[in-house]
Structure formats: C-alpha cells, structure tokens
C-alpha positions as a Python dict, from the first residue, in 0.01 Angstrom:
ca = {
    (1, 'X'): (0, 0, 0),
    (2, 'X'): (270, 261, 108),
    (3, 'X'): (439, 208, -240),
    (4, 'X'): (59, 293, -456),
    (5, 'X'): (49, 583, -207),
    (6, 'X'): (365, 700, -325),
    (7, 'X'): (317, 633, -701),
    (8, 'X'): (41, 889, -682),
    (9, 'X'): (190, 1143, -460),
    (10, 'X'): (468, 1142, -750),
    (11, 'X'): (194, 1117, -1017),
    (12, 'X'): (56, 1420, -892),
    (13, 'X'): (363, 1615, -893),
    (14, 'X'): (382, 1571, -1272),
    (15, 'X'): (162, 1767, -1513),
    (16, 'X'): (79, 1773, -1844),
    (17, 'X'): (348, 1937, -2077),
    (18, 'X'): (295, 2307, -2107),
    (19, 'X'): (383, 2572, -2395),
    (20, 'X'): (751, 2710, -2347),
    (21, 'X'): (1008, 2943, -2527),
    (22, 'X'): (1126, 3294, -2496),
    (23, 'X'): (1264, 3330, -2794),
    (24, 'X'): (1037, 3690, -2884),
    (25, 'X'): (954, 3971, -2649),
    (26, 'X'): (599, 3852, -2660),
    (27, 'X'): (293, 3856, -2412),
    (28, 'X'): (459, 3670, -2043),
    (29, 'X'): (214, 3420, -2029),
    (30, 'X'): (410, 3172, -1741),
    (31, 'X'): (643, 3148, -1487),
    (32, 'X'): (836, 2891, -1247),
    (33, 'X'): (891, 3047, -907),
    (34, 'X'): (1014, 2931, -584),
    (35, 'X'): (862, 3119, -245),
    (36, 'X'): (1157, 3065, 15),
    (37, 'X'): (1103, 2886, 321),
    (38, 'X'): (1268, 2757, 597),
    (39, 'X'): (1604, 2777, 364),
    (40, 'X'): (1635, 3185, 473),
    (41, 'X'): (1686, 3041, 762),
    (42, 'X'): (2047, 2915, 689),
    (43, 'X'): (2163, 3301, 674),
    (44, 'X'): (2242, 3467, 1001),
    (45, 'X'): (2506, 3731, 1066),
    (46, 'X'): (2817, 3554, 1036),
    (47, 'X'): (2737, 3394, 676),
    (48, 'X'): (2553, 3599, 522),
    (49, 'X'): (2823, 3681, 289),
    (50, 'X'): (2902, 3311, 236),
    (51, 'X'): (2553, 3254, 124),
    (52, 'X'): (2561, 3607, -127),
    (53, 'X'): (2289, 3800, 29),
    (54, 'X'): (2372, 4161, 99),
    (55, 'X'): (2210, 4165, 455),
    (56, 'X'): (2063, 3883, 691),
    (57, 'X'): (1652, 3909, 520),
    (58, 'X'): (1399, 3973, 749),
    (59, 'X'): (1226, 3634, 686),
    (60, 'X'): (830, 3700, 704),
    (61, 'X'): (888, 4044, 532),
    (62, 'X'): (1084, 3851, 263),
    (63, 'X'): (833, 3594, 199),
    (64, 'X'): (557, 3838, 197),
    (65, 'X'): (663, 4044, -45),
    (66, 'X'): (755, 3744, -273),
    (67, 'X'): (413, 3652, -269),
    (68, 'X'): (294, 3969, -304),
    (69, 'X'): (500, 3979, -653),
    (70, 'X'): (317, 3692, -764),
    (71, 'X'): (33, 3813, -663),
    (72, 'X'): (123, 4127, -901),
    (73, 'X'): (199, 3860, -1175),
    (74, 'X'): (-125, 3634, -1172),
    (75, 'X'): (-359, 3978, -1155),
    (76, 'X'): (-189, 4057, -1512),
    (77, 'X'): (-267, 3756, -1697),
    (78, 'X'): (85, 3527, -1621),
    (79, 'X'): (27, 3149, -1488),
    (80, 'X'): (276, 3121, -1219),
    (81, 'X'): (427, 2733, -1165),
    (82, 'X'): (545, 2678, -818),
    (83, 'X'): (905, 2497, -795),
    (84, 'X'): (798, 2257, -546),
    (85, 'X'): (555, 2087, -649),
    (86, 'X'): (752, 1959, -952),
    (87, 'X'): (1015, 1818, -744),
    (88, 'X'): (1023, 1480, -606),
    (89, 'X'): (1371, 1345, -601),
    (90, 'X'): (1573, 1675, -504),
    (91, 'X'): (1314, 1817, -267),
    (92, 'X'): (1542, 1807, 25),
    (93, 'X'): (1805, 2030, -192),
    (94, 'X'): (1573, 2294, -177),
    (95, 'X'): (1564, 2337, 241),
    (96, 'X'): (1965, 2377, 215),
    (97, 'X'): (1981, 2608, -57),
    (98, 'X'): (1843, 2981, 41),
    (99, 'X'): (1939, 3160, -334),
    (100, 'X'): (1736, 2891, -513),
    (101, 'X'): (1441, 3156, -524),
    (102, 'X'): (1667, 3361, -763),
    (103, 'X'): (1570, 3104, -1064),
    (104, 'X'): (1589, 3340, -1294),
    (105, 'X'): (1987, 3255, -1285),
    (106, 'X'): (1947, 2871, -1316),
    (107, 'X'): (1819, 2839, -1637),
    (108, 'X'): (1656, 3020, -1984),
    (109, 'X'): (1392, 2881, -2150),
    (110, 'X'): (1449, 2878, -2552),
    (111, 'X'): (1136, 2751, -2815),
    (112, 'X'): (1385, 2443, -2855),
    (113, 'X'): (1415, 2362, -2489),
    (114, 'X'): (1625, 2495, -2155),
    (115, 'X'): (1944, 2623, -2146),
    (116, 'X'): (2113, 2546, -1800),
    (117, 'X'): (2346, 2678, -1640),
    (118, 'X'): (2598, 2538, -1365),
    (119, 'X'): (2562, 2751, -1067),
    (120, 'X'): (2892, 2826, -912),
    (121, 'X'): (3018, 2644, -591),
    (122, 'X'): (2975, 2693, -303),
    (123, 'X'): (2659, 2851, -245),
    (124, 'X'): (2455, 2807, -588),
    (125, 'X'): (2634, 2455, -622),
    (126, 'X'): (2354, 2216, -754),
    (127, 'X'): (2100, 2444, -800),
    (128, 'X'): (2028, 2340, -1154),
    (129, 'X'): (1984, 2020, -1066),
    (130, 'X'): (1663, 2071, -815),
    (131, 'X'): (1583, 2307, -1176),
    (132, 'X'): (1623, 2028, -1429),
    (133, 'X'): (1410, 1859, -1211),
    (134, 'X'): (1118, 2045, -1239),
    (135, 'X'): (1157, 2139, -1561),
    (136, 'X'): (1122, 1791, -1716),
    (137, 'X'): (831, 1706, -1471),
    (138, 'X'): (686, 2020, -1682),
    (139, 'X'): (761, 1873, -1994),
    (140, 'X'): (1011, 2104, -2059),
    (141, 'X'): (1332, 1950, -2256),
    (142, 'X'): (1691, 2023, -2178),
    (143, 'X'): (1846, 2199, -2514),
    (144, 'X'): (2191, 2280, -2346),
    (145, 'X'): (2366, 2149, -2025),
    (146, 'X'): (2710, 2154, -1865),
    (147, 'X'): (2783, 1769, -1793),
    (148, 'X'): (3176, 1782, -1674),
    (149, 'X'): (3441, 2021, -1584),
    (150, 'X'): (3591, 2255, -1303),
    (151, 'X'): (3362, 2599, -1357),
    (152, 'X'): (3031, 2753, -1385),
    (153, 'X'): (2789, 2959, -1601),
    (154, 'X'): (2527, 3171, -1482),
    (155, 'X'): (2344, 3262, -1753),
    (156, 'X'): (2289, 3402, -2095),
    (157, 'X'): (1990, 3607, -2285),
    (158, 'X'): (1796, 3545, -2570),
    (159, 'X'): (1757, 3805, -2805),
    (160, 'X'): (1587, 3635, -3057),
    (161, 'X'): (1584, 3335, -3246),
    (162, 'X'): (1899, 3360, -3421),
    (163, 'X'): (2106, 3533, -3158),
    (164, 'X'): (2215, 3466, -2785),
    (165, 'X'): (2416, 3735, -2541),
    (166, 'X'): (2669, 3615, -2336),
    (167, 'X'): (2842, 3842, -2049),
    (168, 'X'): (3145, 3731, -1876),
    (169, 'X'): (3077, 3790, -1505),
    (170, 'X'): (3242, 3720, -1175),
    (171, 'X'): (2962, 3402, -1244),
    (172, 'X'): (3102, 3261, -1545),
    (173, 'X'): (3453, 3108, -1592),
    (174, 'X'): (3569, 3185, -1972),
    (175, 'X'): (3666, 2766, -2001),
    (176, 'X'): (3262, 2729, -1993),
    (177, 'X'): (3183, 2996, -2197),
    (178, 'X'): (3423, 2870, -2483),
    (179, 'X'): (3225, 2573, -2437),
    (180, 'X'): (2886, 2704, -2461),
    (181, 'X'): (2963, 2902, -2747),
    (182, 'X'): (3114, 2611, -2945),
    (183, 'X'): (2775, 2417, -2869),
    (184, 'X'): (2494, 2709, -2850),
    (185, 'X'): (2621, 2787, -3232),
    (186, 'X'): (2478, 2429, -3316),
    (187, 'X'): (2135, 2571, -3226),
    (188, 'X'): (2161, 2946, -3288),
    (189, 'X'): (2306, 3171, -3561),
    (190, 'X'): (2470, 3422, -3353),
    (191, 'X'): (2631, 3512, -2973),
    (192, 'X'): (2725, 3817, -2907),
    (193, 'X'): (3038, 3790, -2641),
    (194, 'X'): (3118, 4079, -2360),
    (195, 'X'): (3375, 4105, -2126),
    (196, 'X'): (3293, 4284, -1811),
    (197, 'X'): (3466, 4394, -1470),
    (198, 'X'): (3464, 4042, -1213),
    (199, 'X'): (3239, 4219, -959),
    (200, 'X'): (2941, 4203, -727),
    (201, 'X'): (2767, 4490, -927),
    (202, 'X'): (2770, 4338, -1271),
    (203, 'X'): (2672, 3943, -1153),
    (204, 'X'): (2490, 3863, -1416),
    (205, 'X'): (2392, 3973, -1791),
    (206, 'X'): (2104, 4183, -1688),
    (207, 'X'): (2268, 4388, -1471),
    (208, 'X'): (2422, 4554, -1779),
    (209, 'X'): (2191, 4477, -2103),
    (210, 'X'): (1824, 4441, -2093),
    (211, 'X'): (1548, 4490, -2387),
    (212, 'X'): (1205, 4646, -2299),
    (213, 'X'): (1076, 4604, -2686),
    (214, 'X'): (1208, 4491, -2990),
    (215, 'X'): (1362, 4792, -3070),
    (216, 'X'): (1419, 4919, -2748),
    (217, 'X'): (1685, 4847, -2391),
    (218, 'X'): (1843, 5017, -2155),
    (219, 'X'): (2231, 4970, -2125),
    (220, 'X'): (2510, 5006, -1869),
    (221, 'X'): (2796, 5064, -2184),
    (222, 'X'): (3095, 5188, -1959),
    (223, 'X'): (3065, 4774, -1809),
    (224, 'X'): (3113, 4657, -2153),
    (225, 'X'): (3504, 4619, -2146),
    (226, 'X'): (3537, 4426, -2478),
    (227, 'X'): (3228, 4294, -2736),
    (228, 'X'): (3280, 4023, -2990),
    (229, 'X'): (3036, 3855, -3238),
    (230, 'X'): (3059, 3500, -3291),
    (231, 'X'): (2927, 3294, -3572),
    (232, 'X'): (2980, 2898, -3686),
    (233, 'X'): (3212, 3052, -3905),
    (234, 'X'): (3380, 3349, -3759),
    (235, 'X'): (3412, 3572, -3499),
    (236, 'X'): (3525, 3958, -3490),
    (237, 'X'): (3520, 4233, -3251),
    (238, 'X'): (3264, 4477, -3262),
    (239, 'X'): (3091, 4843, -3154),
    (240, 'X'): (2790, 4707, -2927),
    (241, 'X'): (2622, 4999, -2970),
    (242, 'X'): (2692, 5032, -3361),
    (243, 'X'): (2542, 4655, -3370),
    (244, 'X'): (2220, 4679, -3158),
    (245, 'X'): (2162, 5036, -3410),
    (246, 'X'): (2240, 4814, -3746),
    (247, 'X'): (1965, 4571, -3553),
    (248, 'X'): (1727, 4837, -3504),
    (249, 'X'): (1715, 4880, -3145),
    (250, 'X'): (1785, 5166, -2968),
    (251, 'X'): (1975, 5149, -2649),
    (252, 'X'): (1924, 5393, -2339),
    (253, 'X'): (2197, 5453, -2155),
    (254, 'X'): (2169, 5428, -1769),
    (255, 'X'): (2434, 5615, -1481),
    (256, 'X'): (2635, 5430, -1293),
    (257, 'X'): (2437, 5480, -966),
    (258, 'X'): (2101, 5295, -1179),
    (259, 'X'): (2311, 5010, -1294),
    (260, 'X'): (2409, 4980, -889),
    (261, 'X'): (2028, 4974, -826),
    (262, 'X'): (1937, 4687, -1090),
    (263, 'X'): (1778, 4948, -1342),
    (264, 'X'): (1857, 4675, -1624),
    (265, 'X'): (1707, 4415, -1470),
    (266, 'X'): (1340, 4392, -1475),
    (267, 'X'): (1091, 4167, -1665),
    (268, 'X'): (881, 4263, -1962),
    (269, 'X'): (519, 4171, -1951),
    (270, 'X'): (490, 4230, -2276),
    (271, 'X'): (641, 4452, -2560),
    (272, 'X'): (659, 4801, -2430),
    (273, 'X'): (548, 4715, -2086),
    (274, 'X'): (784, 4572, -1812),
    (275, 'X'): (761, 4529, -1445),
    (276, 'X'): (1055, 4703, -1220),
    (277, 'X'): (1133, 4820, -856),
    (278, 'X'): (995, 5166, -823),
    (279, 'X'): (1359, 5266, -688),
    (280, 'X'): (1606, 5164, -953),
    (281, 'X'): (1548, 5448, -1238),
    (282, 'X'): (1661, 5799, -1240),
    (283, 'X'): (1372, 6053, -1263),
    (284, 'X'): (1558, 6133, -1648),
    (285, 'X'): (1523, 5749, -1764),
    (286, 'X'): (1160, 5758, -1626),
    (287, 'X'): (1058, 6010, -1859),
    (288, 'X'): (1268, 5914, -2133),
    (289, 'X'): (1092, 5576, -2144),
    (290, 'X'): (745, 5764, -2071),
    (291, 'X'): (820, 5954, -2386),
    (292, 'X'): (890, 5654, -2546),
    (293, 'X'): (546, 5505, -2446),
    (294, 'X'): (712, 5249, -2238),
    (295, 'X'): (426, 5155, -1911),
    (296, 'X'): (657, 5034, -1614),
    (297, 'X'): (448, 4854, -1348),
    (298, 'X'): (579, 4917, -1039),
    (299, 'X'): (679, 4687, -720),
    (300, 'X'): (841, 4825, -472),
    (301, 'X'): (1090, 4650, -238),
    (302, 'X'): (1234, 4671, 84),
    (303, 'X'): (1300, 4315, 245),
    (304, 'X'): (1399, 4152, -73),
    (305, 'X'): (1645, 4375, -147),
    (306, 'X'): (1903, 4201, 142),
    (307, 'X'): (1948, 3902, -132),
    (308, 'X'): (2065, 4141, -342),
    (309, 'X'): (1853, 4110, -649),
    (310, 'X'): (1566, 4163, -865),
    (311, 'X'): (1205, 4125, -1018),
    (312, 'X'): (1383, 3937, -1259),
    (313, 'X'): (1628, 3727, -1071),
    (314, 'X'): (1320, 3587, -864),
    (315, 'X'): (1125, 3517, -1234),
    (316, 'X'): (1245, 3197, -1442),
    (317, 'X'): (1004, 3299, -1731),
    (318, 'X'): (874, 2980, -1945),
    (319, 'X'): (662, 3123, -2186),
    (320, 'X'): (608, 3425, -2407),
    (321, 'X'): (413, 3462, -2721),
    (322, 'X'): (311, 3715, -2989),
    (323, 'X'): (-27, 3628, -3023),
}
C-alpha cells in the first residue's frame, strides 16, 4: 500500500506538458517560481556573505513580499508554476539552498528547450539540478547542459531566435563559456560575447543589457570592457552599440548609480510594458521611457532587497508569445 500511495503522490507532482520558449519579447504568459522557506533560515550574521545576500533578510517580510510579486503577476494575466511541487527526487536540496528563489539565474527557456546553467560552488552549487528537475516534470526539454568540468555559467539572454548574449561575469569562468559558445552555435546563428569587470555589481547579464521592446533596452555601456560577435564561421570584434543600431534597437543609456540599483534588470510583460522596482530608475530614464510610451508597473521593495537582487532574478520565465 505505502508504495501505490507514493506512485500517486509522484503522479501528482507531474503535469501535463505546457507551452515554453522565450525566444520573442511577446505577451509573459508563465512562470516557475520558488517562495523561500525555511532555507532563509540558513543566513544569520556571520554567513551571510558566504551565502551572497547583501544583509541577513527579514524572513516573514521577505516571503511576503515574494508573494505579493506573484500576486502582481497572476492579476496581469501570467500562470505562475510553483518549484515545489515539480520536485520529487531533489526536494530536500531545496531546504539547504536559500538563493534557489533567484531562478531566474538557473536556467533560460528557448522555443527548442532549456538552457542550463551550472551555478557556481559553493553557495549556488547544484542548483540546476533541483531546476532540471522540475523542468522535465513540466515537460520542458533540456536543449543545453554543462555535464563535466571545473567551472560555472550563470546565464545568458535570448535576443531572438537567431542570436544569444553572453556576459562574462564574476559568475562565469571563460573555459565554460568557450564551451557554450562552441555548442549554442549548433542551435543558434549568432552570440554576441562581452567582457565585463569580475564584480558584485555586474553578476549577471542583466545587470548591464536588458530589452524592454524589440527595438528598445536600456544599457550600462561603460561595463562593456570588450564585445565580440561569434558565428559557426567566424568571430570579430565589434561596436555594441553600432550593432544593436544596425539591428534596429535603440539602447538607453543608464548612470552608474542605476546600474548599482538593478535598473537593467526587470521583466517585460509584454512589448513596451515591463515590471521594475519603483527605486532603480533615475527621474531622467523615467521620462525618457514615458516619452517613449514604455508603461513600467511598479513593485516596490524593501525586504527583498538584502538578497541582493531583482524582479527578474526571482522570475524563471517559461513562456512568451506574440499572439
């Protein structure tokens, strides 16, 4: 009897597949999430550093305003998936690991499946496995994984279909990222490469580069240290700026104290419209996206901001679409 019982408990952990890809700035129509739990726990005064927050997090305050964010999500239209209850084999990994609800950095979710990354040791070590998890109980396939090797990868964005952007962080070791390349190229026409300072500030991609509409993102460009485009065939230095123009989009720049508060990291709801802490733009990059007819929903934080991150970081987005 006790192993029926636990057929179905794992029978009902696994759903149907679901649509998936991110490949266009379409309409955010889902989203995995994980609402911390007893895992904040772990982080007390003399860690806190180990464990990459920015302060010890006021627990309840934390968790409430998580929820309240997808709260802020479901009441516009976007079907939020909760991380645990597609996990089975790894669900103890989740009560040791407090910066799994940043999901956002474990994984991004192309038309032709998920693109993992390999979260770096020791803190984030393993992450993508609870992730993988979850994913294929969703029906989600794994396009691109990291199955050997000393060093980690945090991330990448899609731009389109054809192209992928690649930052070199403090969260990526280059070893990897020659790696990815070499194999993303098999799926995608395009990466474009940048080297950026190895610091807290610029952790991740979207803390320099983010797109609000097709022809539209803001841009940190004093981070972007060296930019190089890389095809199947060749690969060649080049203007960032110049590129995204030849492209079509237009890039706004932000200051140096923005960039500090996240201002390029926030998640479009749809073309045009994006959802971002009410404290990370300038009043001048307000109204210059006003006056581009850019809507910003606003959320504004106070205990989430001792993990150090964003909307974004807490949003693994599965599915967009144009229509």
């Amino acid at each position: 009897m006790g192993f029926e019982i636990e057929d179905l408990h794992r029978a009902e952990k696994v759903r149907p597949d679901i649509a998936y890809g991110c490949d266009e700035l379409g309409k955010l129509k889902s989203v995995l999430m994980h609402t911390p739990g007893e895992e904040l726990s772990l982080v007390n005064e003399s860690n806190y550093r180990h464990w990459l927050y920015d302060k010890v997090p006021d627990i309840s305050g934390y968790i409430k305003e998580h929820r309240s964010y997808q709260d802020l999500l479901e009441s516009n239209g976007v079907k939020v998936y909760e991380l645990g209850d597609y996990v089975d084999e790894n669900i103890d990994l989740i009560r040791k690991k407090p910066n799994l609800t940043f999901l956002h950095d474990t994984a991004v979710i192309s038309g032709k499946g998920a693109i993992l990354s390999r979260m770096r040791p020791p803190a984030r070590e393993k992450e993508e496995v609870v992730v993988k998890e979850a994913l294929n109980n969703l029906g989600i396939p794994i396009l691109s994984e990291f199955n050997g090797g000393q060093g980690f990868f945090e991330g990448c964005l899609l731009l389109s279909k054809e192209t992928v952007f690649v930052a070199d962080t403090e969260r990526h070791t280059y070893p990897f990222i020659r790696e990815f390349i070499s194999n993303i190229l098999k799926e995608f026409n395009e990466v474009i490469y940048v080297r950026i300072p190895k610091a807290r500030r610029y952790m991740h991609p979207d803390t320099v580069f983010n797109r609000i509409r097709e022809d539209l993102a803001l841009a940190y460009l004093p981070a972007f240290e060296e930019t190089c485009l890389f095809t199947e065939d060749s690969g060649e230095k080049i203007d960032f700026k110049a590129f995204m123009r030849e492209k079509g989009v237009k890039i706004i720049p932000v200051s140096d104290s923005e960039q500090s508060r996240l201002a390029c990291s926030f998640v479009p709801l749809e073309s045009g419209t994006i959802f971002h802490y009410d404290t990370s733009l300038d009043q001048k990059t307000s109204k210059s996206l006003e006056n581009e007819g850019i809507e910003i929903i606003p959320f504004h934080p106070d205990a989430l901001l001792a993990g150090g991150g964003s909307l974004r970081c807490h949003t693994l987005r599965l599915c967009r679409r144009k229509n």
